[in-house]
N, C-alpha and C positions, 0 to 999 in steps of 0.2 A: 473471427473471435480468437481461434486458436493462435495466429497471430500477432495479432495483441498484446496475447498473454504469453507468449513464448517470448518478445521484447522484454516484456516488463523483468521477465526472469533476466535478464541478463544485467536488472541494475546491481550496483555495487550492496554489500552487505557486512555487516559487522561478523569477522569471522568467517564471512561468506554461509552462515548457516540458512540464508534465503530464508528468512522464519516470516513467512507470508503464501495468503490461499488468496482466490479469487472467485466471488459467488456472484457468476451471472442472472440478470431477472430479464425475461423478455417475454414473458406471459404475460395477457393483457390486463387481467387478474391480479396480477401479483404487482404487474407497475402499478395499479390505482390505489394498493398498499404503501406501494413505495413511495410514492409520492403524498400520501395522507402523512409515512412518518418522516419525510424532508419536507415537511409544513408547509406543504402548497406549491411547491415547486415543478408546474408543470411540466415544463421543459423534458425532466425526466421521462414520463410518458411520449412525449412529440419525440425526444432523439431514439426510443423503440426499443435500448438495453438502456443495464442499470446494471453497474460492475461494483459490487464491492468490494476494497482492496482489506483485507482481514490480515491485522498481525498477532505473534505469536510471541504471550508473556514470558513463555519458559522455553530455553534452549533444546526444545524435542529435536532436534536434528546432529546436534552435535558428536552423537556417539557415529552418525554414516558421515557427516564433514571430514572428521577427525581420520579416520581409516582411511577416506580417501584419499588426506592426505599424506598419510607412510604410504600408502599403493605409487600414490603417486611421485615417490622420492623425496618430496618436500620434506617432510619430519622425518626424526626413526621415532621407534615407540614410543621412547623414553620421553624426550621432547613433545609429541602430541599430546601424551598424556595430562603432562604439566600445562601445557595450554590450552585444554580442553578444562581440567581442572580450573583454571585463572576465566577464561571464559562462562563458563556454569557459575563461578560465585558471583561474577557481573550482574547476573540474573536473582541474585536472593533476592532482595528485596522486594516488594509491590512494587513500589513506585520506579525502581531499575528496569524489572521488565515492561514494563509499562510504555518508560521512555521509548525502549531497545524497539518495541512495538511500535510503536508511531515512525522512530525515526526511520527503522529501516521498511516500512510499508508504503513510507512519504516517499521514498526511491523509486521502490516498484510502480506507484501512480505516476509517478516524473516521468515514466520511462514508457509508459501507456500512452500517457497523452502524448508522447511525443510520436510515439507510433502511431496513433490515431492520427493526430494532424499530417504525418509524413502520407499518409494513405487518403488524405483527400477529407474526413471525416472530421464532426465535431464532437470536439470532447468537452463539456465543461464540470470540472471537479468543485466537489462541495462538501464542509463539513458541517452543513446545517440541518441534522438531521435526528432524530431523536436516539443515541447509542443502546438504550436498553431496550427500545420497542425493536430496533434491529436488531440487536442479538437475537432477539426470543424469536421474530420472525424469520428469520435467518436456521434457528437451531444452534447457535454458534456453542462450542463446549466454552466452560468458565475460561480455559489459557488462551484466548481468540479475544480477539475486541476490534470491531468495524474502525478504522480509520479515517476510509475517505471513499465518499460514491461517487461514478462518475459515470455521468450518462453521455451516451456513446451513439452516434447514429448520422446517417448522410445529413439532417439537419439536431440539433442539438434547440431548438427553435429560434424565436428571432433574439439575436443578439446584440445589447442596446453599444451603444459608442464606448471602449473602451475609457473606462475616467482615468486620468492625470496620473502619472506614476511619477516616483522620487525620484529625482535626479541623480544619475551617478555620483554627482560632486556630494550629496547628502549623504548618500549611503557607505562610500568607498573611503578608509582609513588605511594612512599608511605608516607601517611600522608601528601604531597604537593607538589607542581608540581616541 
């Protein structure tokens, strides 16, 4: 587990402010919750955890980011301030942090499953899951909001035939859309 979650830290992040937690479920208890608020989704229970990647609306880290960075020669003061300031107003809005939250939580999952698959293990991520029944079950405080579960375990259960994915020729633009 530790892990896992030690990979996922190391994905990229806006700012590098890492504004993402990780709430493992692996009570047997607590999975047949979990899987009542991802509407059915057994799976969850058969792979044995259940990881929630939880991101974080408001820039709470940015005053130890920032420092770290004068420590560590990057900025001088002056400099971090000002972009410590430009970053924190990124975050005014609802819907800014919000983004900030998904996009950089959607990293840290990237970076899970890819460590999961690299260790032999199945990962299968899902956002099919009820967000305000997982808050509350979770505990999560109001600047947290659940992103993406993903249940994790030597079998992830059985898993049907990959369906048809886009062609690169469909998806791939060059020089403009």
């Amino acid at each position: 587990m530790e892990a896992l979650i030690e990979d996922a830290t190391y994905a990229p992040s806006s700012y590098n402010l890492q504004p993402w937690e990780f709430v493992a479920v692996q009570d047997d208890e607590n999975l047949d919750e979990v899987v009542d608020l991802a509407y059915g989704q057994e799976h969850v229970r058969e792979a044995g955890t259940a990881i929630f990647v939880v991101g974080h609306t408001e820039p709470e880290t940015a005053d130890r980011v920032f420092e770290e960075w004068v420590e560590a020669g990057r900025f001088d003061e002056e400099t971090a301030e000002q972009v410590k300031e430009q970053t924190v107003a990124g975050y005014e809005s609802e819907r800014a942090g919000r983004d900030y939250a998904i996009r950089n939580a959607s990293l840290a999952a990237e970076n899970l499953l890819l460590s999961a698959h690299a260790r032999g293990l199945t990962a299968t991520p899902m956002s099919g899951f009820d967000f305000e029944g997982v808050s509350e079950f979770l505990g999560l405080p109001d600047d947290k909001i659940p992103v993406v579960l993903i249940a994790v375990g030597p079998s992830g259960g059985e898993e049907p035939e990959r369906l048809p994915r886009r062609d690169v020729d469909d998806v791939l633009h060059r020089e403009e859309y």
